[in-house]
MIPA-854751 format. One record per residue: residue in one letter; x, y, z of N, C-alpha, C, CB in turn. Coordinates in steps of 0.05 Angstrom, whole numbers, plus 32768, in hexadecimal, padded with zeros to 4 digits. Last residue first. Glycine has a CB too. Layout:
# MIPA-854751
aXYZXYZXYZXYZ ...
//
This chain:
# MIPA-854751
x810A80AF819D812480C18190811B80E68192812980B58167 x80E3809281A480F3809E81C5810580B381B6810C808181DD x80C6808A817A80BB8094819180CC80A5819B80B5808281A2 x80F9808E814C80ED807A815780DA8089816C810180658162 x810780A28107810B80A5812280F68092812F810980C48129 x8126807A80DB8109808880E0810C808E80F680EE807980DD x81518085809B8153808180B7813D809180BF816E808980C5 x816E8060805C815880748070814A806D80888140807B8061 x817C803F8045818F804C806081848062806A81AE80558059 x816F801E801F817D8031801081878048802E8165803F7FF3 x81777FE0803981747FED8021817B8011801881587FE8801E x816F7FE7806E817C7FDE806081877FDF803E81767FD08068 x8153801D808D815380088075816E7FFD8071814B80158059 x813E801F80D98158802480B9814E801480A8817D801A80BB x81258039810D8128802280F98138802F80E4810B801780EE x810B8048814E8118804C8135811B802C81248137805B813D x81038031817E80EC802F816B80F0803A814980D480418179 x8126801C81A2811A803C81A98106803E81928134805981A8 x813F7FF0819581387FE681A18124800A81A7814C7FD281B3 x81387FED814881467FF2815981317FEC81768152800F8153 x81347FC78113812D7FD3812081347FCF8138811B7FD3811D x81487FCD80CD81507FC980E781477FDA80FE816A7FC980E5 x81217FAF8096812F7FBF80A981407FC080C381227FC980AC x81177FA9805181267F968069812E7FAE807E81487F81805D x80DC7FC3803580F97FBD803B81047FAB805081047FD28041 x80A27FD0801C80AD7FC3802A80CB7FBA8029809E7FB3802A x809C801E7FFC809B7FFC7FFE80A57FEE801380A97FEE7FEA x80B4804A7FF8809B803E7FF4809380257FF2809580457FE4 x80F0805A800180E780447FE180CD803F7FE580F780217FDC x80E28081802980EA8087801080E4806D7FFE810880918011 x80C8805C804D80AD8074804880C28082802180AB809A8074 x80B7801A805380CD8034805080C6804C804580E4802C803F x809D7FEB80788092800A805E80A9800A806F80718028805B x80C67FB4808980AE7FC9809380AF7FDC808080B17FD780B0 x80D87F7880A880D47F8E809380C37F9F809180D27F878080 x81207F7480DA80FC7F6780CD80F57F8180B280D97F6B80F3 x81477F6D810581467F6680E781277F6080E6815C7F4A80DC x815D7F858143814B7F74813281467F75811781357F76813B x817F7FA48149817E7F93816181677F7D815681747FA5817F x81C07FA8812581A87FAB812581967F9F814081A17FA1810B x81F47FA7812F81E37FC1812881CA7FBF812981E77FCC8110 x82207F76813582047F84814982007F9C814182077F87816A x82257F608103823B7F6E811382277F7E812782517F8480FF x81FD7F4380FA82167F2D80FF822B7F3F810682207F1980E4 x81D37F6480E281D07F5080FC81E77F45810381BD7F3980FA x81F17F7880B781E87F8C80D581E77F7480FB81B77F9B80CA x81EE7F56809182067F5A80A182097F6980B882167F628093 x81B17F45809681CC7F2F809681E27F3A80A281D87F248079 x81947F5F807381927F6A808F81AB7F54809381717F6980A3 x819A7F4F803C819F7F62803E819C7F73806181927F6A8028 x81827F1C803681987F21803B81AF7F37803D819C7F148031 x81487F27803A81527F25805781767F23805481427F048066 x81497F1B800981437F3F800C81517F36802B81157F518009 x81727EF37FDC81567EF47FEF81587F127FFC81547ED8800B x81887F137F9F818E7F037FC381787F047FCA81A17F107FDE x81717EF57F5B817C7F0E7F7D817E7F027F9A815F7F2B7F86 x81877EC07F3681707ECD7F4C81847EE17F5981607EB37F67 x81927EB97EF181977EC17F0881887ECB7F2381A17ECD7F01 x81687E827ECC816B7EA47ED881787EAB7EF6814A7EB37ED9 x818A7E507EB281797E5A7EC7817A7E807EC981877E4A7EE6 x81917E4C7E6B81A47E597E82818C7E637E9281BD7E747E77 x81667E1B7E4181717E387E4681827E3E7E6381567E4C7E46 x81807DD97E3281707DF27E4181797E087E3C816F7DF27E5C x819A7DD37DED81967DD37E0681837DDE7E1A81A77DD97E0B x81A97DDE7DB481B27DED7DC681B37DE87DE681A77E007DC1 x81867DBA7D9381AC7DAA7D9A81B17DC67DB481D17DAE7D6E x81607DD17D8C81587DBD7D9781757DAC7DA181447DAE7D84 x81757E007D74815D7E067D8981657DE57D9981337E0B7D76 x81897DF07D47819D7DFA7D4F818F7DF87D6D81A87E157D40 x81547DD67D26816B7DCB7D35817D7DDC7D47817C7DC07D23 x813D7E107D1F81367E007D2B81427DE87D3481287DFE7D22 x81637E2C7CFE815B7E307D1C814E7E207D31814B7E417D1C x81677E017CCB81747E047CDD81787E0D7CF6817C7E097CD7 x812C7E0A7CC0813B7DF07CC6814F7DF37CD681457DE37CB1 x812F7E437CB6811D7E387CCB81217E137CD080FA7E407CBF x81507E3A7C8781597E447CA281477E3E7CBB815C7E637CA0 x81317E1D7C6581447E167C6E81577E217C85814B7E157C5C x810B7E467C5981047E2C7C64811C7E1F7C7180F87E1A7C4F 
//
């Protein structure tokens, strides 16, 4: 009984709990392509290796890159 006294103060003098760290927004991962011209456009699209939607860079010939893990799609013209 007396410890559940005490947890229970210790609970109520401790405070909020510590916010949860957030991840970068996903677009901040096309950021540095766009600001050293690699990319001609930043948008998101299936990545056929992570299966999912990624941040990509799409080229002006129809190729594209992940940003994420750097798998490269050939484009029409390629």
């Amino acid at each position: 009984m007396l410890a559940a006294c005490w947890n229970r103060a210790r609970a109520l003098f401790a405070g909020p709990a510590p916010a949860p760290v957030a991840s970068p927004a996903p677009f901040a991962y096309a950021l540095p392509a766009l600001f050293e011209g690699r990319a001609d456009i930043a948008d998101f699209d299936d990545c056929p290796r992570e299966k999912r939607r990624t941040p990509h860079a799409m080229r002006a010939d129809g190729s594209r890159k992940c940003f994420r893990c750097g798998h490269e799609t050939p484009g029409q013209d390629s």
